[in-house]
mmCIF file as gemmi writes it, N, C-alpha and C atoms, coordinates in Angstrom:
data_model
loop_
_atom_site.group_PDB
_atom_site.id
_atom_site.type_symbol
_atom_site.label_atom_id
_atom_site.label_alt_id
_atom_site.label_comp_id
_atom_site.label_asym_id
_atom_site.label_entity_id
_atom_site.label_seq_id
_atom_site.pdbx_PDB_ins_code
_atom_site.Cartn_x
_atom_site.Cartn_y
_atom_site.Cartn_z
_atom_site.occupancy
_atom_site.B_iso_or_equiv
_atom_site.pdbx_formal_charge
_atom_site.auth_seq_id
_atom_site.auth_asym_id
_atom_site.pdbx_PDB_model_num
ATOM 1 N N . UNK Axp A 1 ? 0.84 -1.17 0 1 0 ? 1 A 1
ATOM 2 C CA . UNK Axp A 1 ? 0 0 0 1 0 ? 1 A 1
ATOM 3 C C . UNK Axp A 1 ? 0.891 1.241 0 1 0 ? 1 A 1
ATOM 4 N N . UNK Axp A 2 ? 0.238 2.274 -0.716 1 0 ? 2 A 1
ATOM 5 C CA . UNK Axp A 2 ? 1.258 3.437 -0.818 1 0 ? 2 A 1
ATOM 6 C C . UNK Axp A 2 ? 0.206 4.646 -0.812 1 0 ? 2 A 1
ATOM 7 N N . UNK Axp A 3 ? 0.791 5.445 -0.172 1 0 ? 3 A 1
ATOM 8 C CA . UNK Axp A 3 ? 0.042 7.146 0.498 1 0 ? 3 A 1
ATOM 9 C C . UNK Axp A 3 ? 0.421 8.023 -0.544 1 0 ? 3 A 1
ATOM 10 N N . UNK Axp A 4 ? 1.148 8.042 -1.512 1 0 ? 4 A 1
ATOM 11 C CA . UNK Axp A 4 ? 1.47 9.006 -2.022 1 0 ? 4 A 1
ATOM 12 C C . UNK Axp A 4 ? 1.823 8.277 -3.769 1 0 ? 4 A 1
ATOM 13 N N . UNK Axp A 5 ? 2.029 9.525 -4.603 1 0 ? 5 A 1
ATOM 14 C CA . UNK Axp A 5 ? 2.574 9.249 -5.956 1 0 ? 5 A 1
ATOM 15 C C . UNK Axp A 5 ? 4.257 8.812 -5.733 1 0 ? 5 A 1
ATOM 16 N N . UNK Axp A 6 ? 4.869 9.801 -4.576 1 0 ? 6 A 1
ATOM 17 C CA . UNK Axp A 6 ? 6.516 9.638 -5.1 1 0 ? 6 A 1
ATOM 18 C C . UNK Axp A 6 ? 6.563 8.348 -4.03 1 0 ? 6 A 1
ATOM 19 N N . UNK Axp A 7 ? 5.845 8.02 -3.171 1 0 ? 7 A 1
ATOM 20 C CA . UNK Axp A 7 ? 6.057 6.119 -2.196 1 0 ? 7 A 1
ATOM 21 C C . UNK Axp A 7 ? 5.568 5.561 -3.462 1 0 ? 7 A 1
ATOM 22 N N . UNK Axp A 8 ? 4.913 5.778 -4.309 1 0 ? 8 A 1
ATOM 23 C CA . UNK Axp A 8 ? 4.535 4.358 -5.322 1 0 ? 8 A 1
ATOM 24 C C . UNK Axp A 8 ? 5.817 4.68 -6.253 1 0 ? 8 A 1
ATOM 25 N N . UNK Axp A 9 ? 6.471 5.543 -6.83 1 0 ? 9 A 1
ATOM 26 C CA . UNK Axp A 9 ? 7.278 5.46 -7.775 1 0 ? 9 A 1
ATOM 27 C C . UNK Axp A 9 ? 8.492 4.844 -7.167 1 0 ? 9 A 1
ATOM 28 N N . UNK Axp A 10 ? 8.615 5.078 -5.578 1 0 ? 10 A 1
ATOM 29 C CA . UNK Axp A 10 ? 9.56 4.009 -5.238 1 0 ? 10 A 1
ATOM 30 C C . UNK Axp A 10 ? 9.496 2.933 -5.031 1 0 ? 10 A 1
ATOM 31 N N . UNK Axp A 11 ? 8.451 2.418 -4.928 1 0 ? 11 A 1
ATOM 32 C CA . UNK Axp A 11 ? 7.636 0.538 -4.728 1 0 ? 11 A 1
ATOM 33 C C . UNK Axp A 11 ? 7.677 0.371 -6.131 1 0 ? 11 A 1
ATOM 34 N N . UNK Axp A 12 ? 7.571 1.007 -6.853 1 0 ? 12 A 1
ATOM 35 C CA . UNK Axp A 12 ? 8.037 0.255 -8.36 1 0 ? 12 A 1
ATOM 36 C C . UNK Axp A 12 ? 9.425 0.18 -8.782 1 0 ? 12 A 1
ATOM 37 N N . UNK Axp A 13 ? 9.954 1.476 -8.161 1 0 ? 13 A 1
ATOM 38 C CA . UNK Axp A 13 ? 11.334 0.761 -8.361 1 0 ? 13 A 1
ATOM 39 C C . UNK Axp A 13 ? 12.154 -0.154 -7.615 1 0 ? 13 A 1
ATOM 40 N N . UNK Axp A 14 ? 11.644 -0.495 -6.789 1 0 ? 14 A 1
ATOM 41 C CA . UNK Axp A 14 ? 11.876 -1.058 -5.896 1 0 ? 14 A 1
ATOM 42 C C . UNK Axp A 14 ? 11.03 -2.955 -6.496 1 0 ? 14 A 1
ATOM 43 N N . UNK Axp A 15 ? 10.738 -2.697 -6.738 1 0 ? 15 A 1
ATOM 44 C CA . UNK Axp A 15 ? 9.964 -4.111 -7.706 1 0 ? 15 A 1
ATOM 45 C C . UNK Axp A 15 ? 10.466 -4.316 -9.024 1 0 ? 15 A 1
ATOM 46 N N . UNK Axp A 16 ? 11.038 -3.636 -9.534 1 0 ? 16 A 1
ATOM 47 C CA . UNK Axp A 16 ? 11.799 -3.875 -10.739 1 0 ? 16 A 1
ATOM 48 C C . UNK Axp A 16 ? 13.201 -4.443 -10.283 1 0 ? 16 A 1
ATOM 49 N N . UNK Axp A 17 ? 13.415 -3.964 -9.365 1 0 ? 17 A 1
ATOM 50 C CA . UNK Axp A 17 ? 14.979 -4.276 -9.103 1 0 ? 17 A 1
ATOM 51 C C . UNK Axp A 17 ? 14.901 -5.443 -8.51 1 0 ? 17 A 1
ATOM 52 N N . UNK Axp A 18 ? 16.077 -6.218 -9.419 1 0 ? 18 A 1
ATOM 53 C CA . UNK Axp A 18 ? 16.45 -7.61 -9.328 1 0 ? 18 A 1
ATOM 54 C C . UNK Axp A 18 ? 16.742 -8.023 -7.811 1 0 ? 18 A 1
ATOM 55 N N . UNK Axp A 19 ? 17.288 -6.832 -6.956 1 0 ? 19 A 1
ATOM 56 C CA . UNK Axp A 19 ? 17.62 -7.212 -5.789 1 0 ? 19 A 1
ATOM 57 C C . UNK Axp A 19 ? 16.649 -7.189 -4.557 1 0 ? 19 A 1
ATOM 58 N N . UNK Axp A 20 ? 15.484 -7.075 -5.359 1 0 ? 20 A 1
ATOM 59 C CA . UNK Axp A 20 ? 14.703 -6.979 -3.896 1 0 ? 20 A 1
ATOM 60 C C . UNK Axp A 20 ? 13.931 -8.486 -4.377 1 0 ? 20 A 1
ATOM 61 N N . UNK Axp A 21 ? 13.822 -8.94 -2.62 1 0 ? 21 A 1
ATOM 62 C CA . UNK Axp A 21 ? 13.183 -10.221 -2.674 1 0 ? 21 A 1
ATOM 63 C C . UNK Axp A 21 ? 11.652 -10.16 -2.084 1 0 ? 21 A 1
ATOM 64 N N . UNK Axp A 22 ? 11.548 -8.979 -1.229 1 0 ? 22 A 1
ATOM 65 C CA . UNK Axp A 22 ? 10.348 -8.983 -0.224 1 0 ? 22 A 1
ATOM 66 C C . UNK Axp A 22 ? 10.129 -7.423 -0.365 1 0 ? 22 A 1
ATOM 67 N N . UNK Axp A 23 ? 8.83 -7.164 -0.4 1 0 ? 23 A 1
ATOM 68 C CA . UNK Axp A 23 ? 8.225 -5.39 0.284 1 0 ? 23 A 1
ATOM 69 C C . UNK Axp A 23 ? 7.442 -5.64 0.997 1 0 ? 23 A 1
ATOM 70 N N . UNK Axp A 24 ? 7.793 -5.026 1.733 1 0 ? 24 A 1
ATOM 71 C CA . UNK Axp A 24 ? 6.601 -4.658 3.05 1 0 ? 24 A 1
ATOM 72 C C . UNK Axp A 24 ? 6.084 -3.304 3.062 1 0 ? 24 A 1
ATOM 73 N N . UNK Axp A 25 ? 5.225 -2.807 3.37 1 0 ? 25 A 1
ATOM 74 C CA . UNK Axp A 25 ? 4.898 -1.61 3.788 1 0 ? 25 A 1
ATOM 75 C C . UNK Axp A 25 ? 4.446 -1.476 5.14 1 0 ? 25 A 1
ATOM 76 N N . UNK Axp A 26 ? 4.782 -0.282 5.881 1 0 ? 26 A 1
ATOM 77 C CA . UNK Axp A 26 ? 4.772 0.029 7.428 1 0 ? 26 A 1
ATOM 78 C C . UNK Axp A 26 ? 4.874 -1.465 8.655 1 0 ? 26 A 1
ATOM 79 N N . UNK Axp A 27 ? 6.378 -2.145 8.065 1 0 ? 27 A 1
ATOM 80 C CA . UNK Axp A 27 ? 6.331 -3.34 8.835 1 0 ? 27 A 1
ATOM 81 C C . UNK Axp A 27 ? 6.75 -3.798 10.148 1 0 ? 27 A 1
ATOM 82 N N . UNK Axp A 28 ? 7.652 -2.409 10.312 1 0 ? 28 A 1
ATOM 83 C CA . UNK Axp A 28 ? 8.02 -1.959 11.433 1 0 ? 28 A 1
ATOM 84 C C . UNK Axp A 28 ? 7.669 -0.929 12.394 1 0 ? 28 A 1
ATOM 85 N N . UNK Axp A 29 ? 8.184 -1.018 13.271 1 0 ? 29 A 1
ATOM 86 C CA . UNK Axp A 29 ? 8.085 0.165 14.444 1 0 ? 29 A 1
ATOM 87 C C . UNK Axp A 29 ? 9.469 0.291 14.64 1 0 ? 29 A 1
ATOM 88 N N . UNK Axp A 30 ? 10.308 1.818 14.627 1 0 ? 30 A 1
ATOM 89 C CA . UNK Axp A 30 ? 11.601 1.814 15.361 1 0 ? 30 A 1
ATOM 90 C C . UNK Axp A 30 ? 11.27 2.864 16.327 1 0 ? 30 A 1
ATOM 91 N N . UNK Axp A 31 ? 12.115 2.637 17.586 1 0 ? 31 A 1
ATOM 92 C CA . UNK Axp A 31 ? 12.439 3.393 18.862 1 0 ? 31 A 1
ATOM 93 C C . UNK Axp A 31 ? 13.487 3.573 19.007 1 0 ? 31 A 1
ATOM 94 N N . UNK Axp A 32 ? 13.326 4.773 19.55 1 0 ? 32 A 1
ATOM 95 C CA . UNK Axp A 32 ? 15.022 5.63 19.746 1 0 ? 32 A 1
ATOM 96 C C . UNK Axp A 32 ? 14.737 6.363 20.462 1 0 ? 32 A 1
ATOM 97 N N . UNK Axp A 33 ? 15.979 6.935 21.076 1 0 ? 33 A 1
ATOM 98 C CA . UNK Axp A 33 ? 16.164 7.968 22.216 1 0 ? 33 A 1
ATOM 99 C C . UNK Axp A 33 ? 16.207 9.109 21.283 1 0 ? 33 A 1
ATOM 100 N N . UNK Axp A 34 ? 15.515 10.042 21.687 1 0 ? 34 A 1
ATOM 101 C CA . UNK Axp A 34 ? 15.808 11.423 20.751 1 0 ? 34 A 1
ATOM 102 C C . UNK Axp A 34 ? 16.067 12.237 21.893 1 0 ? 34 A 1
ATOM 103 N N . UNK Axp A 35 ? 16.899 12.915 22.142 1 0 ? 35 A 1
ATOM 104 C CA . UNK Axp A 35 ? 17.485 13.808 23.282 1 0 ? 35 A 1
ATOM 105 C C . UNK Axp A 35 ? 16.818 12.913 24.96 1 0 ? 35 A 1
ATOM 106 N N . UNK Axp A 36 ? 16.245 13.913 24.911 1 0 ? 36 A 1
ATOM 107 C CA . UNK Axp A 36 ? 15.63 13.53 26.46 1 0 ? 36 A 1
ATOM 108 C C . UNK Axp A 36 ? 14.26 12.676 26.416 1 0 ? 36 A 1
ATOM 109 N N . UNK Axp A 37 ? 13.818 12.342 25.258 1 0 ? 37 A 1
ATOM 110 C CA . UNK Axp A 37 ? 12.475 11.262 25.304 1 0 ? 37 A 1
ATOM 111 C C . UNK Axp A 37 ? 12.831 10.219 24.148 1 0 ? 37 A 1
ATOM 112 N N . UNK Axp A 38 ? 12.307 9.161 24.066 1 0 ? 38 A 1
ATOM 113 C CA . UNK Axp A 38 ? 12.37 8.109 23.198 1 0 ? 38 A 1
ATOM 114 C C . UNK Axp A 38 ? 10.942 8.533 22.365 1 0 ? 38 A 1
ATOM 115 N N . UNK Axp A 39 ? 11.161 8.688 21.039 1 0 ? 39 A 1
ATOM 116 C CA . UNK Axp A 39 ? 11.011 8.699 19.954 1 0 ? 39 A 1
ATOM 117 C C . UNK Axp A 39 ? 10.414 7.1 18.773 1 0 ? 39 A 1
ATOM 118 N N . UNK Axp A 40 ? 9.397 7.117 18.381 1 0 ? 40 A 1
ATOM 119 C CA . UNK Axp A 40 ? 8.502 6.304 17.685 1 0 ? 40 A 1
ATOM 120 C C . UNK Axp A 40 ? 8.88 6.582 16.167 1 0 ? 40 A 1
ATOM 121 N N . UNK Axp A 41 ? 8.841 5.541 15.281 1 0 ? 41 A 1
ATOM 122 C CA . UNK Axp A 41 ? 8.917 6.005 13.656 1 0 ? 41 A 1
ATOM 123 C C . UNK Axp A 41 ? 8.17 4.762 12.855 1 0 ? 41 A 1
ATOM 124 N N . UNK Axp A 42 ? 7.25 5.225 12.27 1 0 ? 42 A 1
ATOM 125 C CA . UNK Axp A 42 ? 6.937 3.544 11.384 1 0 ? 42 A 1
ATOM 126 C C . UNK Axp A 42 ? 7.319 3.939 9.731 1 0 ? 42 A 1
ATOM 127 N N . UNK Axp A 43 ? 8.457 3.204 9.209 1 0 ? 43 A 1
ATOM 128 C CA . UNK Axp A 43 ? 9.14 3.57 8.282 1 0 ? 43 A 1
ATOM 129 C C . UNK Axp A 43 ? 8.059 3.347 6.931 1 0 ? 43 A 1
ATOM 130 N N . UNK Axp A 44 ? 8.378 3.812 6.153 1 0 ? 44 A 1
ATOM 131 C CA . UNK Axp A 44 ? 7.053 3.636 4.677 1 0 ? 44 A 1
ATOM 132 C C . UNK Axp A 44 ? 7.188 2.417 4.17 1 0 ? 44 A 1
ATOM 133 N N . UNK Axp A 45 ? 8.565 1.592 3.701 1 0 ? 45 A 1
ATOM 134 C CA . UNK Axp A 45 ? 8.837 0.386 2.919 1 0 ? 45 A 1
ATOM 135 C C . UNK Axp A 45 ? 9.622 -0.216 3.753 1 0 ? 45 A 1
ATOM 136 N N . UNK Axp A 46 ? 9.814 -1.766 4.148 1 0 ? 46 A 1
ATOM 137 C CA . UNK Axp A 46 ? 10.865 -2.436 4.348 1 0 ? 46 A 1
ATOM 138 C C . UNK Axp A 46 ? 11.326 -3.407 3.762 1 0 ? 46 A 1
ATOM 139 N N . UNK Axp A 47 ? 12.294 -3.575 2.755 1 0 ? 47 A 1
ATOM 140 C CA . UNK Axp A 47 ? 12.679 -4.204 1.664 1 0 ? 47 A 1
ATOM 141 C C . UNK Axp A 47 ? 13.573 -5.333 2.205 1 0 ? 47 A 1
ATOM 142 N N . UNK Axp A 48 ? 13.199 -6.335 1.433 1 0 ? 48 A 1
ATOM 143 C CA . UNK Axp A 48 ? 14.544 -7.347 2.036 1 0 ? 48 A 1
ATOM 144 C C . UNK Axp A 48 ? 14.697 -7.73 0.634 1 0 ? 48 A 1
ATOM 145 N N . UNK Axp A 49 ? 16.148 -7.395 0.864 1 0 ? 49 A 1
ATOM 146 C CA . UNK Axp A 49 ? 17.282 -8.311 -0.671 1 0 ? 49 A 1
ATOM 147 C C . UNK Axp A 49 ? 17.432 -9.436 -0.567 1 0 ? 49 A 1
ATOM 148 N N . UNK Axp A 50 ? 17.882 -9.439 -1.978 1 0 ? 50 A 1
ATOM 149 C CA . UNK Axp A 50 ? 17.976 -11.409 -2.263 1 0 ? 50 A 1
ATOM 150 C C . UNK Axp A 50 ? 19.359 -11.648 -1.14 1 0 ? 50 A 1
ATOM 151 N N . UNK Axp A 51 ? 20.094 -10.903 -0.714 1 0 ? 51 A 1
ATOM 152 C CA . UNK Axp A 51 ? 21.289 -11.302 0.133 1 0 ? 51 A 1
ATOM 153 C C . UNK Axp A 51 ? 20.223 -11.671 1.559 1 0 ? 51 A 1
ATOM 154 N N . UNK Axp A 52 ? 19.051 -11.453 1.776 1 0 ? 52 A 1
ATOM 155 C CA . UNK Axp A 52 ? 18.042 -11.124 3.049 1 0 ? 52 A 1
ATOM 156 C C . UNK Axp A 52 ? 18.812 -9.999 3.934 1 0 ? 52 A 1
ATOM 157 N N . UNK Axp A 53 ? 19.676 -9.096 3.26 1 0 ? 53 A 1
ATOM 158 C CA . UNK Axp A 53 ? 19.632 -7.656 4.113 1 0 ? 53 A 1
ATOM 159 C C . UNK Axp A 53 ? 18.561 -7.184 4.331 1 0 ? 53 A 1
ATOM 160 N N . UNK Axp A 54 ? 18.169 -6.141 5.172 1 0 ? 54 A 1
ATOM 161 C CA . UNK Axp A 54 ? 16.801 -5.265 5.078 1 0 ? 54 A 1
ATOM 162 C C . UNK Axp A 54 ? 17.107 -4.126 4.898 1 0 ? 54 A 1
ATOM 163 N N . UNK Axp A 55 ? 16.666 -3.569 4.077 1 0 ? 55 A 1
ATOM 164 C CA . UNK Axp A 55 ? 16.732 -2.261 3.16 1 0 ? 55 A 1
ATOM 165 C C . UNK Axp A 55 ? 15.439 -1.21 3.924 1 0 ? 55 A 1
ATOM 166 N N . UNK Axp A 56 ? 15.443 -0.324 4.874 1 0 ? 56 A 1
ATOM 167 C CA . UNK Axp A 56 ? 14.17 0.694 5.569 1 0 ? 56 A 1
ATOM 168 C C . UNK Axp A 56 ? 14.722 1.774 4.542 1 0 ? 56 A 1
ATOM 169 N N . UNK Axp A 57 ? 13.321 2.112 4.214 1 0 ? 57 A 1
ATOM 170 C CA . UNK Axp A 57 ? 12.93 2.886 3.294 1 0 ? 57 A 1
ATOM 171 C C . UNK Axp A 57 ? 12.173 3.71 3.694 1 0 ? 57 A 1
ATOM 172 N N . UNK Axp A 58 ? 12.202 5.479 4.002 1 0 ? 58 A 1
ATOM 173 C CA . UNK Axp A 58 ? 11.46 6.552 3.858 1 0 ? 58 A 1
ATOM 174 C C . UNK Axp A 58 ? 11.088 7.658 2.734 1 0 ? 58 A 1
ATOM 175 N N . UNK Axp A 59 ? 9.88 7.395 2.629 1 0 ? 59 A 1
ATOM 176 C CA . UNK Axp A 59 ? 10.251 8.76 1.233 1 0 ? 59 A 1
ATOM 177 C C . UNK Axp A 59 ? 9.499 9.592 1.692 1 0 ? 59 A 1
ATOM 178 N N . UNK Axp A 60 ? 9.891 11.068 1.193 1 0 ? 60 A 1
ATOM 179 C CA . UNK Axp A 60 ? 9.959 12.343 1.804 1 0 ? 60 A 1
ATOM 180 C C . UNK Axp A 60 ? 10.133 13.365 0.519 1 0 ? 60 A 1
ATOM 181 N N . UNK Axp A 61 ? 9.5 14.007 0.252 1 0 ? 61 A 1
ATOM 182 C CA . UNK Axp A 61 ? 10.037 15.177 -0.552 1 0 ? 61 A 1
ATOM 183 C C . UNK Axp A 61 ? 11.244 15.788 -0.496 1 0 ? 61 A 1
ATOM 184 N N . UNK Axp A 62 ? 12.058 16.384 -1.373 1 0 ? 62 A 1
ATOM 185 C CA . UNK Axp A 62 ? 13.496 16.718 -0.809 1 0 ? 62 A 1
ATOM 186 C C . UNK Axp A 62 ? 13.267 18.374 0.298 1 0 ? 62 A 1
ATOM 187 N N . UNK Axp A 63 ? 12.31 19.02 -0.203 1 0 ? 63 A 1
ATOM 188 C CA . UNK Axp A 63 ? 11.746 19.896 0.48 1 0 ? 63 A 1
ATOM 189 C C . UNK Axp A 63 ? 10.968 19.906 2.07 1 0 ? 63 A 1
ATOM 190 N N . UNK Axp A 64 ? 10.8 18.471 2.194 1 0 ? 64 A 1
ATOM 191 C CA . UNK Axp A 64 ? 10.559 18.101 3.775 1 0 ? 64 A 1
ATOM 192 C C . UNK Axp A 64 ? 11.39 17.703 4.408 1 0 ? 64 A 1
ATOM 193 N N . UNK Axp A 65 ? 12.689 16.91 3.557 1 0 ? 65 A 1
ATOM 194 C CA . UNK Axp A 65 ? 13.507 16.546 4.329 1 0 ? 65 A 1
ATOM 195 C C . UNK Axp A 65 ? 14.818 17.331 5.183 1 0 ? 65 A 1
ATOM 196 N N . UNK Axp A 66 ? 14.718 18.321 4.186 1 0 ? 66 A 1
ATOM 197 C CA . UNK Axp A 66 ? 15.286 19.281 5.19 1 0 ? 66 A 1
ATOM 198 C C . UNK Axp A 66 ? 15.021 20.056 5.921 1 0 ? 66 A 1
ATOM 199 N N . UNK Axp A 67 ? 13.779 20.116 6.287 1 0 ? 67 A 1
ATOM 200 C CA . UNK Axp A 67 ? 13.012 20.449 7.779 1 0 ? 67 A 1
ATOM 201 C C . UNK Axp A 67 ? 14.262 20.093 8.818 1 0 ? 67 A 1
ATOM 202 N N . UNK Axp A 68 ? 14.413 20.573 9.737 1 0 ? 68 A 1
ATOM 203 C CA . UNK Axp A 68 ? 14.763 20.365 11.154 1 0 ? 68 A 1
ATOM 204 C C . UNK Axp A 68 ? 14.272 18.659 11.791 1 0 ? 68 A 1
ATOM 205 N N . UNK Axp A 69 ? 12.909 19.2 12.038 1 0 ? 69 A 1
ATOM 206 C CA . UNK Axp A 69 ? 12.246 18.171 12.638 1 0 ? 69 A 1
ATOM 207 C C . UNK Axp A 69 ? 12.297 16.513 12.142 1 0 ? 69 A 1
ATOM 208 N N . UNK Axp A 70 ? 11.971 16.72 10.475 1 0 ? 70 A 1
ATOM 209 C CA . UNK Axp A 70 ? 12.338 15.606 9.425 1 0 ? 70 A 1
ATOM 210 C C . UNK Axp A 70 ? 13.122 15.1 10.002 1 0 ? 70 A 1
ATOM 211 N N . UNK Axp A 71 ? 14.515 15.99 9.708 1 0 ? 71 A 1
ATOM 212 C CA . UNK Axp A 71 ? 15.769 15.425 9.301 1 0 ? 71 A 1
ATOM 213 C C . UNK Axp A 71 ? 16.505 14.597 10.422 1 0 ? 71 A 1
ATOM 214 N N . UNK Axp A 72 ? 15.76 15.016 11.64 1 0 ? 72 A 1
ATOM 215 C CA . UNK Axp A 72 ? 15.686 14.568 13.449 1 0 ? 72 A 1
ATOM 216 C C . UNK Axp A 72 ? 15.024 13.095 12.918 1 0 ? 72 A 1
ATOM 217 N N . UNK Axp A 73 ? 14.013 12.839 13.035 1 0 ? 73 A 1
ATOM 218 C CA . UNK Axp A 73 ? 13.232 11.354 12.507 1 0 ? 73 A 1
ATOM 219 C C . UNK Axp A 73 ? 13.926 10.531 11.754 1 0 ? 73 A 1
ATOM 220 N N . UNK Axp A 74 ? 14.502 10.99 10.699 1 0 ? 74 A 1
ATOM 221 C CA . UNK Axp A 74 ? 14.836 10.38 9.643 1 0 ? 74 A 1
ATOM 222 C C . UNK Axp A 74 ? 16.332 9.959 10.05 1 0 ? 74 A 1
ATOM 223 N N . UNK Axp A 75 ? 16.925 10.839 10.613 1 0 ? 75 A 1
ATOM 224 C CA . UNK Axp A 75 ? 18.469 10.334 11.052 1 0 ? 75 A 1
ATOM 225 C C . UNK Axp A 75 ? 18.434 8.924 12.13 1 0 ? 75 A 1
């Protein structure tokens, strides 16, 4: 499932490419410490390669991602 035009243009490329074996969408939950509170993220794609690496995938406009706040999440 995809929320947006530029998450589907990456689930297709992401399906064309020989190296992906698995997509998931929102399959995770990550937690992290972000300064003084722990911090929630559910990533858009989680790809696993034919090696079974896992590939987390966010897409973001390049114009959101350099938000402050974004770029905090995303790191």
């Amino acid at each position: 499932m995809y929320e947006s035009r530029l998450e589907l243009a990456r689930l297709l490329v992401a399906d064309i490419d020989p190296a992906t074996q698995r997509i998931a969408a929102q399959a995770v939950q990550l937690l992290g410490a972000g300064g003084s509170r722990m911090r929630r993220h559910v990533p858009d794609f989680l790809i696993v390669r034919a090696d079974d690496s896992p590939l987390v995938v966010d897409v973001k406009p390049a114009r959101f991602a350099v938000r402050p706040e974004v770029a905090d999440v995303l790191r």
